[in-house]
C-alpha positions as CSV (number, residue, x, y, z in Angstrom):
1,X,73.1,85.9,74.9
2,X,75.6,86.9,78.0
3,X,74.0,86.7,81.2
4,X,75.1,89.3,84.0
5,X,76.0,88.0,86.9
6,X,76.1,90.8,88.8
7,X,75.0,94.7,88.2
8,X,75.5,98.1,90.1
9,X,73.3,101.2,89.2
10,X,74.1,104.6,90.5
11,X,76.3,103.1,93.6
12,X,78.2,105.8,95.7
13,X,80.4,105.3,98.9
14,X,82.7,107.2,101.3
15,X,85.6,106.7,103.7
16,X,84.5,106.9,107.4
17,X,86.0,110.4,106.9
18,X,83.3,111.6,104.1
19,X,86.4,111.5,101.8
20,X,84.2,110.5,98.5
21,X,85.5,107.2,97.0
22,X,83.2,106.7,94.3
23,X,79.7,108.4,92.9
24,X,77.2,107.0,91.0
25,X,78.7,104.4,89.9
26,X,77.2,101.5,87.4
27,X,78.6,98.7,86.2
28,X,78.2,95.0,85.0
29,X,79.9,91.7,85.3
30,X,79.2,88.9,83.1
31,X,80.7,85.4,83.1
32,X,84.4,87.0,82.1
33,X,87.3,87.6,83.7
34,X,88.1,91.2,84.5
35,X,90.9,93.3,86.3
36,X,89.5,96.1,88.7
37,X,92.3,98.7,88.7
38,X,93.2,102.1,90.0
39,X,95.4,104.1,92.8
40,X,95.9,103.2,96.0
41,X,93.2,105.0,97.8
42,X,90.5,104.9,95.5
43,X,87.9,102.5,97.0
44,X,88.8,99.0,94.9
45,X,88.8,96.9,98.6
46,X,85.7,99.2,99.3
47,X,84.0,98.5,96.1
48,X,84.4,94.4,96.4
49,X,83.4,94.3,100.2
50,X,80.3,95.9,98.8
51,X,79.4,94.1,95.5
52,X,79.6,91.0,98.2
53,X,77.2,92.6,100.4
54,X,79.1,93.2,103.6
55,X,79.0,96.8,103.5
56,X,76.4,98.8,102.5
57,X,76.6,101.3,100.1
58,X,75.5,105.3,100.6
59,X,73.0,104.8,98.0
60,X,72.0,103.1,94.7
61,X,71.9,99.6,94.6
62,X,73.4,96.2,93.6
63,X,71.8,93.5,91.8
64,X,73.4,89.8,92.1
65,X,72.0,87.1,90.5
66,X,74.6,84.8,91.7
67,X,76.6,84.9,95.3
68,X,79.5,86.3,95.3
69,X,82.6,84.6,96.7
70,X,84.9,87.0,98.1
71,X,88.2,86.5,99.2
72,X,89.6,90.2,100.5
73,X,92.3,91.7,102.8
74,X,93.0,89.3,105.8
75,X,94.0,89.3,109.0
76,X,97.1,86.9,109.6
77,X,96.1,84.3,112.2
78,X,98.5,82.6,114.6
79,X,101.4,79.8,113.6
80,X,101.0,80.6,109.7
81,X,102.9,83.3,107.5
82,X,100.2,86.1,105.4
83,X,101.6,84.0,102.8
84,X,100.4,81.1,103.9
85,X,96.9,82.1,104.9
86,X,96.3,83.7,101.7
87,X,97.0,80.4,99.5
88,X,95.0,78.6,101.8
89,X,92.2,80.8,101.7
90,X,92.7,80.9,97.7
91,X,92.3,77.2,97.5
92,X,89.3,76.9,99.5
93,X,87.8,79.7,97.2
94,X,88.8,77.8,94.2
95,X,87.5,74.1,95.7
96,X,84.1,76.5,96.4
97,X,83.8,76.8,92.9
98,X,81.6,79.9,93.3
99,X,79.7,81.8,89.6
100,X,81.7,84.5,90.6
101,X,84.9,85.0,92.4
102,X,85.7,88.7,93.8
103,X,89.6,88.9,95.0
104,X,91.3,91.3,96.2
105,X,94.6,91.7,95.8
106,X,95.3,87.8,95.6
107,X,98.8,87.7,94.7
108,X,100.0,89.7,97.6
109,X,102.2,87.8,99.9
110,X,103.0,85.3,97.5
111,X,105.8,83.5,97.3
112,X,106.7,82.9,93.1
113,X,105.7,79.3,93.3
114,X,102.4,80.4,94.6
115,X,101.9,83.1,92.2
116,X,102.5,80.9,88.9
117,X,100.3,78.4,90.4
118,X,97.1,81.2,91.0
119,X,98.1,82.2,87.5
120,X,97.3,78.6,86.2
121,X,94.2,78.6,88.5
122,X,92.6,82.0,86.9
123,X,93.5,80.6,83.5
124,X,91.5,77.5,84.1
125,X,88.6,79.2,85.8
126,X,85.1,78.9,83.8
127,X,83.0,80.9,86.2
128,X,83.3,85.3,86.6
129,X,86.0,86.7,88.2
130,X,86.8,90.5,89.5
131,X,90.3,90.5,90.9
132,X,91.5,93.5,92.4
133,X,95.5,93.7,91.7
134,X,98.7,95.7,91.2
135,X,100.5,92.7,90.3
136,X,102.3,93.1,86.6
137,X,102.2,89.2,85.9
138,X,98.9,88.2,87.0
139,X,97.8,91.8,85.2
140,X,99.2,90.4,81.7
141,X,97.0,87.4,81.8
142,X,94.2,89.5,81.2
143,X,92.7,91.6,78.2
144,X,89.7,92.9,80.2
145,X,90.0,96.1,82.9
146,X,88.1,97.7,85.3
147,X,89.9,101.1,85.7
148,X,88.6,102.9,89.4
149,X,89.3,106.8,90.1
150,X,87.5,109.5,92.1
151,X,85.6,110.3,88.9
152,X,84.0,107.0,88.3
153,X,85.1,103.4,86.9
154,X,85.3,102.7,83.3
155,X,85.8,99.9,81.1
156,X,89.3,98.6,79.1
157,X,90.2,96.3,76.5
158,X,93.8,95.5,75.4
159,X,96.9,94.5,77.2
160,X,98.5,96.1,80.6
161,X,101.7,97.6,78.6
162,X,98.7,99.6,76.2
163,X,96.8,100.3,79.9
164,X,99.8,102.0,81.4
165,X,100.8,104.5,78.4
166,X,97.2,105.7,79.2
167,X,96.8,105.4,83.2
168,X,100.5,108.0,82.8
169,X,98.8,110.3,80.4
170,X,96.0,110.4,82.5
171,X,98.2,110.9,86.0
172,X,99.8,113.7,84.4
173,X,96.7,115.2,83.5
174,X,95.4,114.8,87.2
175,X,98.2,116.2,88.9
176,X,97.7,119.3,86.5
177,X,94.4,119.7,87.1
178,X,94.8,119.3,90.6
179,X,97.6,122.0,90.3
180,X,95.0,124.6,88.7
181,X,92.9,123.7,92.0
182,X,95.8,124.8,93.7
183,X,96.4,127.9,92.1
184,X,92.7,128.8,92.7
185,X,92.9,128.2,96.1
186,X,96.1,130.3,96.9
187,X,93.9,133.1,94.8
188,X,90.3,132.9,97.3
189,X,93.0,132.9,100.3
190,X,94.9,135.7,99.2
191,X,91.1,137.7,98.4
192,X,90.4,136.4,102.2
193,X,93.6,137.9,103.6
194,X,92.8,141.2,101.7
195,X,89.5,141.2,102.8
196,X,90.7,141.0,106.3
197,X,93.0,143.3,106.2
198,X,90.4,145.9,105.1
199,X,88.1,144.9,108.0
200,X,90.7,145.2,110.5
201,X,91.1,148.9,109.1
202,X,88.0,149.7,109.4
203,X,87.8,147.9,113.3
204,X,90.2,150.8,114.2
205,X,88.9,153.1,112.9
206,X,85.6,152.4,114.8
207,X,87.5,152.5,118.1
208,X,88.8,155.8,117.6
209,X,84.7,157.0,116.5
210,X,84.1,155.1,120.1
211,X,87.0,157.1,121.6
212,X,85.3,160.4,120.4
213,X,82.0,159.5,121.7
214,X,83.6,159.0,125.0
215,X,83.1,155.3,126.0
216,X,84.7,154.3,128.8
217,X,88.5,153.3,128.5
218,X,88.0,149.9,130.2
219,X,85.5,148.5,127.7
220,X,87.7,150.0,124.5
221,X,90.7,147.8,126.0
222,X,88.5,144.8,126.7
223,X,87.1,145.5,123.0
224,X,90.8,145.6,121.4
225,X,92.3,142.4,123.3
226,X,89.5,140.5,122.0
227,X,89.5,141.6,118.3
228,X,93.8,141.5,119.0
229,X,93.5,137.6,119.7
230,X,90.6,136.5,117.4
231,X,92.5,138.9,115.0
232,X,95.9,137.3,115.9
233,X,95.0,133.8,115.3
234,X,93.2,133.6,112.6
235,X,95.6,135.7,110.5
236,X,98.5,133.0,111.1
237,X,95.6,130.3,110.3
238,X,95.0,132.1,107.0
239,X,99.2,132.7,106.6
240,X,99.9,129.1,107.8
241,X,96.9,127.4,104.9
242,X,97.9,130.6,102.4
243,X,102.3,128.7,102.7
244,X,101.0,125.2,102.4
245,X,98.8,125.8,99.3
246,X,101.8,128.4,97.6
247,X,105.0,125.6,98.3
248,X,102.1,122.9,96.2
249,X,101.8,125.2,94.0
250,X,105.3,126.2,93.0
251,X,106.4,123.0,93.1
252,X,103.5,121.8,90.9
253,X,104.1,124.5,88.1
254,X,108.1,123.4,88.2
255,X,107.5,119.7,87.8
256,X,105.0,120.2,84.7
257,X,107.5,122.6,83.1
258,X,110.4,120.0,83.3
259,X,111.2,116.9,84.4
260,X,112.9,117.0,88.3
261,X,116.2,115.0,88.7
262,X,115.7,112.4,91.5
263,X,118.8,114.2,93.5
264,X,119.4,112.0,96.6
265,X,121.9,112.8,99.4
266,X,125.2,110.9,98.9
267,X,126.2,108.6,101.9
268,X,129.4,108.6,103.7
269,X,130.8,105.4,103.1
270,X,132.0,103.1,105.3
271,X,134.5,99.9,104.5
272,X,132.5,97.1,106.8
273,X,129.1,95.7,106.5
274,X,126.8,95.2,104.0
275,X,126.8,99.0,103.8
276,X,127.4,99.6,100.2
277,X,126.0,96.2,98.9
278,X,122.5,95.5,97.4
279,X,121.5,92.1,98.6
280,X,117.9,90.8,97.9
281,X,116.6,88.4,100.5
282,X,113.8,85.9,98.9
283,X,112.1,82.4,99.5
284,X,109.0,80.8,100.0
285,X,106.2,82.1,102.7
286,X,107.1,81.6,106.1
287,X,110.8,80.7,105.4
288,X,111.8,84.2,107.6
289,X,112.5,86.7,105.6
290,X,111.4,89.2,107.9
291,X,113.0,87.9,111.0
292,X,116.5,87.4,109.0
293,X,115.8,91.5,108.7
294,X,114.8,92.5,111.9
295,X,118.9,90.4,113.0
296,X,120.7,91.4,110.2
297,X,119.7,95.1,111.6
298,X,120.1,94.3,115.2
299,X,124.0,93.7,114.3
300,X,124.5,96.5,112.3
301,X,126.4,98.4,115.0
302,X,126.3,102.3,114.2
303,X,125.3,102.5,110.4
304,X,122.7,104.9,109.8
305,X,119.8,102.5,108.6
306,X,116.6,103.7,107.0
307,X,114.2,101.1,107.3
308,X,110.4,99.9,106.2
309,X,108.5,97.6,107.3
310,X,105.8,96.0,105.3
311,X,103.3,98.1,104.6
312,X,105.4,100.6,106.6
313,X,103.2,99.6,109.3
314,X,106.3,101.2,111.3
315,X,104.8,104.3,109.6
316,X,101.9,105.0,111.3
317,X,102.2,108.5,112.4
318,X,99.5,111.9,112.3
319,X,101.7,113.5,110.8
320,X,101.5,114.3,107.1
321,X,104.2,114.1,104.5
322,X,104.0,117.6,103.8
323,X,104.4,118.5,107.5
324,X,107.5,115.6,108.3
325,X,109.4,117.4,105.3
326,X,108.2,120.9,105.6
327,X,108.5,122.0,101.7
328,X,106.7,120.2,98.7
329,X,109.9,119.9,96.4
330,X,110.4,116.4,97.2
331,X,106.7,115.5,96.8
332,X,107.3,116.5,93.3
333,X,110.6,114.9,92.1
334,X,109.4,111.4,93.6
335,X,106.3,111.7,91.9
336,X,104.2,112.0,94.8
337,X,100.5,112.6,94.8
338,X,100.1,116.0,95.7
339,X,96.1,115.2,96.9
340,X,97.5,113.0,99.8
341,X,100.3,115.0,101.3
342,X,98.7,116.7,103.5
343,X,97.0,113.7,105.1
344,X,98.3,111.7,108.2
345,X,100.3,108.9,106.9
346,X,98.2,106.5,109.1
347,X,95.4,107.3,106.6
348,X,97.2,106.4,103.5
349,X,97.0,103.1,102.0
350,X,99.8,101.1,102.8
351,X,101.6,101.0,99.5
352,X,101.3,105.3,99.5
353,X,102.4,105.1,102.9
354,X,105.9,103.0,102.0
355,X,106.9,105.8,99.4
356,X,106.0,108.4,101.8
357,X,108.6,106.8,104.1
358,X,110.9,106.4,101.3
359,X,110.7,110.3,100.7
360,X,111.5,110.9,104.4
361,X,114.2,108.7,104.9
362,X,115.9,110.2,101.5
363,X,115.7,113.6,103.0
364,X,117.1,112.3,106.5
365,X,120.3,114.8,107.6
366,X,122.8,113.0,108.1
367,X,122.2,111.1,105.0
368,X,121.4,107.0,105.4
369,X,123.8,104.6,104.7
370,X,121.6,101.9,103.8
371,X,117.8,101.1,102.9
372,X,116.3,97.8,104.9
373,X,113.1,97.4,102.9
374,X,110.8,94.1,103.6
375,X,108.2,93.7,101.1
376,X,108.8,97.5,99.4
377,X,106.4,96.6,96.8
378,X,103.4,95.5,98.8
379,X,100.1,96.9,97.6
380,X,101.8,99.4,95.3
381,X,99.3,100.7,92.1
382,X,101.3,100.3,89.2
383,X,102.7,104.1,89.1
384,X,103.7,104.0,92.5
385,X,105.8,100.8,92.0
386,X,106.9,102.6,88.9
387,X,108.2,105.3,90.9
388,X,109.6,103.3,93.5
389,X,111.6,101.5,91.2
390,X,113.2,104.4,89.6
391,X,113.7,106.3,92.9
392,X,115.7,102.8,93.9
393,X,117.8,102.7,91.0
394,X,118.9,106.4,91.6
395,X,119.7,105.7,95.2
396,X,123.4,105.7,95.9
397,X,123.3,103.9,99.1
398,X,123.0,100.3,100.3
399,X,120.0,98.5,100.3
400,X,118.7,95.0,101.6
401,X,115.5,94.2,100.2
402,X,112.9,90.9,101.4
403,X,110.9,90.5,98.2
404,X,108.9,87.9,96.1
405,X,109.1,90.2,93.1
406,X,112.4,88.9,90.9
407,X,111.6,91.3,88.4
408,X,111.7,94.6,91.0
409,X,115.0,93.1,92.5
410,X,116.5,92.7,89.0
411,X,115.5,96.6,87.9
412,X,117.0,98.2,91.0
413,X,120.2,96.5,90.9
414,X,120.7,93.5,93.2
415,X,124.2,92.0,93.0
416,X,123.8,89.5,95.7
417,X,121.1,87.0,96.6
418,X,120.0,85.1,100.1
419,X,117.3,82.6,99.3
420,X,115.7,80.9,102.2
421,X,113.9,77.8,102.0
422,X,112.0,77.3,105.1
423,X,114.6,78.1,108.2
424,X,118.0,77.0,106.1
425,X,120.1,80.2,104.8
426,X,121.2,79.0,101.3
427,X,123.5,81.9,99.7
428,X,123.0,82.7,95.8
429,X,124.6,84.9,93.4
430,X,122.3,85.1,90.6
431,X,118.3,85.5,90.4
432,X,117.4,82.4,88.7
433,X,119.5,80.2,90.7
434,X,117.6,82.1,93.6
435,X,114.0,81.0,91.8
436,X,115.0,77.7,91.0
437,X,116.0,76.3,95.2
């Protein structure tokens, strides 16, 4: 008989914020190897930190009957690539040989030598295993999922290609539900301005009863600038909330009636540079990728570049998405959650955070010339990178992309390859003569 290594009953947790990740959530983990899933956002890093006891949840409890061995989101330390310091902290893990392995997000900075070879490592492994991932290959290897939302965590069988039909019936059926939400809301605010409007009536109308009683003229106009400014502001609160919630909600009931073109602002072309090329930059961790970006861009004279760091850690802002663009119609045709737009991108996890950059830098006036993307794909869910991907293909512009993902570089249309191995430029022409240096 199966012996669990590890249970949850009723567990429930919460950002820092009080945004609720997860509720009452129970679960069970055998000897077996298992996917944990879901959107970026939803508490997966959250959940592991806390079935390995380093944070505490709100209530319920967890039962180990085993330690776990956690490997989770690091910190790069000095003199080694993220790359370089995930392997390393992979092998140890591995060497540990632990009943139960918790990673999180493993694959991510990988070079593809290091991913095929943590491939062959999870095949291998005859302990229990929880691995957090949005990473396509290492997601095929396994039959067994895990899928996380806001409503709970539920339990998979079957391959990822049967997994994703279902996770983008059930997206659609989110955003629609949220949608109704939406169209609640702008009903209550509209009943609240109504209701105000009546009560400001009736205000008058009590200062001209005051009038005819014969109060002093001094304390009426003290009376009216104070109701005229508490009045005043929070009528263009209410206006300002009552906007916001209708531009959602338009855009909402558009999107689920038909599909939206992805119509993207057409650059002005230029005859120099890499302007109007698509040129993939890959190789192992630590061969440079990033700093061949940062002087490729230093030397681009006056081309209007968009670019993104990894993580879009150059993204860090209060501001929201909604507020950068000021109208929801984008939010829509790139398939954007419609929950997080009004949050400050500094909030979002980093993959949401890198298509909300995307979105901005499409809607830039004058248009961009030409995308510099390092690492677009990092901690994408599988929608987003879905949606990232198609909102690539459609992009008429240059692009020069730093990736360990052959399969994303293929799909949005790479012509021209620069593979680095370690600090030697080596130019390629063709993906597999990239992979093979």
């Amino acid at each position: 008989m199966p012996v669990s290594l590890l249970q949850t009953s009723k567990l429930t947790m919460s950002t820092p914020s009080g945004r609720r990740l997860f509720q009452n959530l129970s679960m069970s983990l055998e000897r077996e190897k298992v996917a944990l899933i879901g959107r970026n956002g939803v508490g997966k890093s959250t959940l592991l930190e806390t079935l390995a006891g380093m944070q505490t949840p709100q209530s319920g409890q967890v039962i180990r009957q085993t330690d776990p061995y956690l490997v989770g989101q690091l910190q790069q330390p000095q003199g080694e690539s993220h790359g370089q310091f995930r392997k390393r902290r992979l092998q140890e893990a591995f060497r540990h040989a632990p009943e139960l392995l918790l990673l999180d997000e493993p694959s991510q900075d990988l070079d593809w030598e290091s991913i095929l070879w943590l491939r062959d490592q999870l095949a291998t492994w005859k302990g229990g295993a929880l691995v957090a991932s949005h990473d396509t290959h290492l997601l095929q290897d396994f039959q067994h999922f895990f899928v996380l939302s806001e409503s709970g965590c539920r339990y998979f069988q079957g391959c990822l290609a049967e997994l994703e039909v279902e996770l983008e019936s059930e997206e659609s059926s989110s955003q629609a539900k949220y949608l109704s939400t939406l169209q609640r809301m702008v009903k209550h605010e509209e009943h609240s301005d109504l209701v105000a409007r009546r009560r400001s009536r009736k205000e008058r109308y009590g200062r001209v009863r005051e009038m005819d009683r014969g109060s002093p003229r001094v304390i009426l106009n003290m009376k009216r600038n104070q109701a005229q400014a508490t009045h005043g502001k929070q009528k263009a609160e209410r206006q300002a909330r009552l906007e916001a919630i209708r531009q959602l909600a338009k855009a909402g009931r558009r999107a689920l009636k038909v599909e939206l073109p992805l119509v993207l602002p057409t650059p002005a072309w230029h005859s120099d540079g890499l302007r109007h090329q698509r040129v993939a930059v890959t190789g192992p961790n630590g061969a440079g990728k990033t700093t061949l970006l940062e002087s490729m861009m230093s030397q681009s004279g006056a081309a209007r570049l968009g670019s993104i760091a990894q993580g879009a850690a150059d993204w860090m802002l209060e501001d929201s998405l909604l507020s950068l663009l000021g109208e929801a119609e984008p939010l829509m045709a790139h398939k954007f959650p419609l929950a997080l737009a009004g949050r400050p991108l500094r909030s979002l996890s980093p993959g949401e955070r890198v298509r909300a950059a995307l979105i901005c830098l499409f809607q830039r006036i004058p248009a961009v010339e030409m995308l510099v993307l390092d690492e677009p794909t990092y901690s994408l869910d599988l929608l987003g990178k879905r949606a990232l991907t198609a909102a690539l293909k459609a992009w008429p512009g240059g692009l020069l992309v730093a990736s360990h993902d052959l399969d994303f570089l293929q799909e949005i249309g790479i012509l021209e390859w620069i593979t680095l191995k370690s600090t030697e430029l080596l130019p390629a022409t063709h993906p597999d003569e990239a992979s093979a240096r």
